[in-house]
N, C-alpha and C positions, 0 to 999 in steps of 0.2 A: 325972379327965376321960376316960383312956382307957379303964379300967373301964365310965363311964356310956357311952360309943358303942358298943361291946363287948356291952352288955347290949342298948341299946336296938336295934341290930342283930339281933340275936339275936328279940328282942320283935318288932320290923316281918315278920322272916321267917317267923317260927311263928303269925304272923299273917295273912300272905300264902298261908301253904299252907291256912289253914284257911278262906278265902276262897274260893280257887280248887280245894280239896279235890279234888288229881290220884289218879292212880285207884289209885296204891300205896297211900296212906292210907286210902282210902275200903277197899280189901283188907284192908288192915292190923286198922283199925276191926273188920269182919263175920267174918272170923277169929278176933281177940279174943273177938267176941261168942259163934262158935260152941263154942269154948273150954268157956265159960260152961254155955251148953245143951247140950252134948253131956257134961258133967259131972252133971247130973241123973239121978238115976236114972228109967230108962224104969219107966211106969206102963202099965197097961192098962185102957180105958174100959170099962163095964160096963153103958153105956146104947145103945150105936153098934155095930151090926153090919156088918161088910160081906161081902156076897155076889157072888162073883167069876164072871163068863163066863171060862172056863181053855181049855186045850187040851182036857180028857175034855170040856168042854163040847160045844167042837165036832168031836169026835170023832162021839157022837154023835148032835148035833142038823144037822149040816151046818155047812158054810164061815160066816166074819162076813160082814153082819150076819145071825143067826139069824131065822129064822121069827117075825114077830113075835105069831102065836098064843104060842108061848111066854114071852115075855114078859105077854102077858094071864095062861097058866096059874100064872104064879109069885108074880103080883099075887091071882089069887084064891085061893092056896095059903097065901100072908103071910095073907091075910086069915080065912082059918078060921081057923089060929094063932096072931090075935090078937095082932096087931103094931103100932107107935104109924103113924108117917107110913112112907111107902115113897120112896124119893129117885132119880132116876136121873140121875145125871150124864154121860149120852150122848144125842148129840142124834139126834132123829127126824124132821130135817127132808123126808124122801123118801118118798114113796109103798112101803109093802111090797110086794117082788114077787111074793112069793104070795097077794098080797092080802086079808090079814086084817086091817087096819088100821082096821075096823068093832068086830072083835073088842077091840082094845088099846085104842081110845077107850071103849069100854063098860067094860070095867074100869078104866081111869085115871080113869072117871066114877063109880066108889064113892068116892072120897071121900079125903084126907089123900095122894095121888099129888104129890110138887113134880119138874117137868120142867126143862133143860135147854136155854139159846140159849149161844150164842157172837158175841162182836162179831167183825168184819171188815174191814177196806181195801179188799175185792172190791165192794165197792157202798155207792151213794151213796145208797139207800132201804133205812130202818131196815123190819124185817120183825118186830119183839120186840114181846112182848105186856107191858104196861106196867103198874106201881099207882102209888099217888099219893105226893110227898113232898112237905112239906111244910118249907120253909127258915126256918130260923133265924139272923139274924145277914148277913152278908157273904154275895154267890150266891156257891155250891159250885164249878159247872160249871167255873171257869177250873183248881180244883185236882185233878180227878178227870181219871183218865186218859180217854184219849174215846178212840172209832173215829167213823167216817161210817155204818156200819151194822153189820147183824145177821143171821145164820141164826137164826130160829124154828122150834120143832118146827111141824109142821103144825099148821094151826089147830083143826081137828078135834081134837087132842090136846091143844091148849093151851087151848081152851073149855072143857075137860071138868075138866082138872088144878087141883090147890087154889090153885098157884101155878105160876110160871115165874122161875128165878132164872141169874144169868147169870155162866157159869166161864171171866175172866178172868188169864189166866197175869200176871205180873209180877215175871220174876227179877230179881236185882240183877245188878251188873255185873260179878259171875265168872260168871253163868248159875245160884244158885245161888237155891230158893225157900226165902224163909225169911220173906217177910209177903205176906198177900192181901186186896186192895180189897174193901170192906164197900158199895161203890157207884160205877160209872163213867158214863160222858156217852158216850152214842150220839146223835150227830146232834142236840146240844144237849138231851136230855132224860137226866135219871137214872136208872137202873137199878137194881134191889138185886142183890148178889150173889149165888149160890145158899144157902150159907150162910146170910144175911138172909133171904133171902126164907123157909126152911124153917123159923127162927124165925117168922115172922109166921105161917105157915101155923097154928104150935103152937098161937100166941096168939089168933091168929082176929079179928087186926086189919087193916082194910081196908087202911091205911096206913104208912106210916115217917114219922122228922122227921130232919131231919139238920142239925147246927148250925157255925157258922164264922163264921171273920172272916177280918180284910184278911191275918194269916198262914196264913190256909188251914182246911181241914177238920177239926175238934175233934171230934167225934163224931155216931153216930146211933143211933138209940133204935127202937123198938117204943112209940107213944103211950102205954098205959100199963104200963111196965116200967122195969127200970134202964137208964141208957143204957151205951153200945157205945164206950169211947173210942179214938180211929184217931189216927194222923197224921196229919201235913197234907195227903195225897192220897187219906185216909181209907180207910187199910192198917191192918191189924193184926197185930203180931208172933205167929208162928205155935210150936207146941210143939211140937219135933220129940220129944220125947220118949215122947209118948204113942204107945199101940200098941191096936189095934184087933182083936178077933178074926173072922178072914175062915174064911168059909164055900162049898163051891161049890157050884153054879148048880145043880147036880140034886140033891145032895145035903143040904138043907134040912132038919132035924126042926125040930118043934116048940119042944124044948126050948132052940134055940137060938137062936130071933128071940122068944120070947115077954115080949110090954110093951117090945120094945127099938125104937128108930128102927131103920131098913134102907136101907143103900145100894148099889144093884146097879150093880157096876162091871165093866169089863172088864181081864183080865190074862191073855188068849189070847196066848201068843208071836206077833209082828208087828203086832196088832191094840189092841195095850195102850198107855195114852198112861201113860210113865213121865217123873218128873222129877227133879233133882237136889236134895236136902236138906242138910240138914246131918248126916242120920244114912245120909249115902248115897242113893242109887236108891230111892224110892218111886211106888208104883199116884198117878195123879193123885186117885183116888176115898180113899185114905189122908191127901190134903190136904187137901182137902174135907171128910176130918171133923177133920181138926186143928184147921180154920178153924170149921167148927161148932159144937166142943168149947170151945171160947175164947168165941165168941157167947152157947151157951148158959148160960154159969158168970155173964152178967148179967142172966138171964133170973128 
């Protein structure tokens, strides 16, 4: 008898902790896991370029943000090069001061350009240019991370672009990124990720579907494609292991974006938005194609 209360103690408590899941465990747990991932060997993608805004960058083009003519010259320079889509994971929501911002919507208006919003707590009017989803199952919205609004690239940019997808952070609770939302809730309406959205861009579907029930967000798809399966706040485990080869900003040949997707990100010292992984400090633009790279393998 004293054996069975002994046990069954034992039983209520390891039950109790994994109810209230305190935040050693939940440590314990993503540690374990990094374990896991950090024992893979690192691979390098052969479809994903990224091309980096650096210090020589602005050495010499001037201080960030750069001349936005240059970002138009780079766009029409991928583009004789013959590159798949062009991706920029930096937001354009300000008028250029040197005012070439004529210039950069005219080239983000050739074609396969996906831009960049960010959700906010700073406002209560969503400002994101939006596409259509279509729900399956249980509404989504109560599982998806939300803000109240959004910075939008200017719209002038964002009329032009094949798409507009949205780079929400979402570390776990060491601070540490190791999954990213495939869709959140601004201001009661859903968003595709950038990620997502670049995938659709590929496919040249107007829309997403995204499926769920009463435990949350199962997955989302491309109408006709394999679906995208997420957790239930409709994240997906990210591959730290994969490695990208990064190019800088002046430095471009041909031979090294040709047929490849392009994502131009910035890693200027002070002006670089870096985050924590699991294989260390990585460029936020380095995440973004982890989270890509995972998308597109159900494409």
């Amino acid at each position: 008898m004293k054996n069975f209360l002994i046990s069954l103690l034992v039983l209520v408590g390891l039950l109790a902790l994994k109810i209230s899941n305190p935040y050693p465990i939940q440590l314990l747990e993503l540690k374990s896991l990094d374990l896991l991932l950090t024992s893979k060997p690192v691979t390098t993608n052969e479809d994903i370029v990224i091309i980096d805004v650096t210090d020589k960058t602005l050495e010499k083009l001037g201080q960030w943000p750069i001349d936005r003519k240059e970002f138009a010259n780079i766009i029409d320079k991928l583009r004789s090069y013959e590159v798949g889509s062009i991706v920029f994971p930096i937001l354009f929501s300000e008028p250029d001061r040197s005012g070439h911002d004529n210039e950069f919507a005219q080239s983000v208006g050739t074609g396969g350009i996906v831009l960049a919003q960010v959700p906010t707590n700073q406002t209560e009017k969503p400002d994101a240019a939006r596409r259509g989803f279509a729900a399956i199952g249980s509404d989504p919205l109560p599982f998806a991370y939300s803000w109240p609004g959004a910075v939008a690239p200017l719209k002038q940019f964002a009329d032009k672009a094949a798409g507009v997808g949205v780079i929400a952070s979402t570390p776990e609770v060491d601070g540490v990124i190791r999954r990213m939302p495939m869709v959140v809730n601004i201001a009661g309406q859903l968003y595709p990720s950038l990620p997502l959205e670049i995938i659709r861009t590929l496919t040249g579907d107007p829309s997403f579907q995204i499926k769920s029930s009463e435990a949350g967000i199962e997955a989302v798809r491309i109408p006709q494609f394999k679906t995208i399966d997420t957790d239930a706040r409709g994240r997906i485990w990210l591959d730290p292991s994969s490695r990208f080869k990064h190019v800088e900003f002046l430095d471009v040949k041909p031979e090294d974006v040709l047929g490849k997707l392009v994502i131009i990100g910035v890693a200027a010292s002070g002006v670089s938005s870096v985050v924590a992984t699991p294989h260390g400090e990585k460029f936020a633009q380095d995440v973004q194609a982890q989270a890509l790279q995972i998308g597109r393998a159900h494409v």
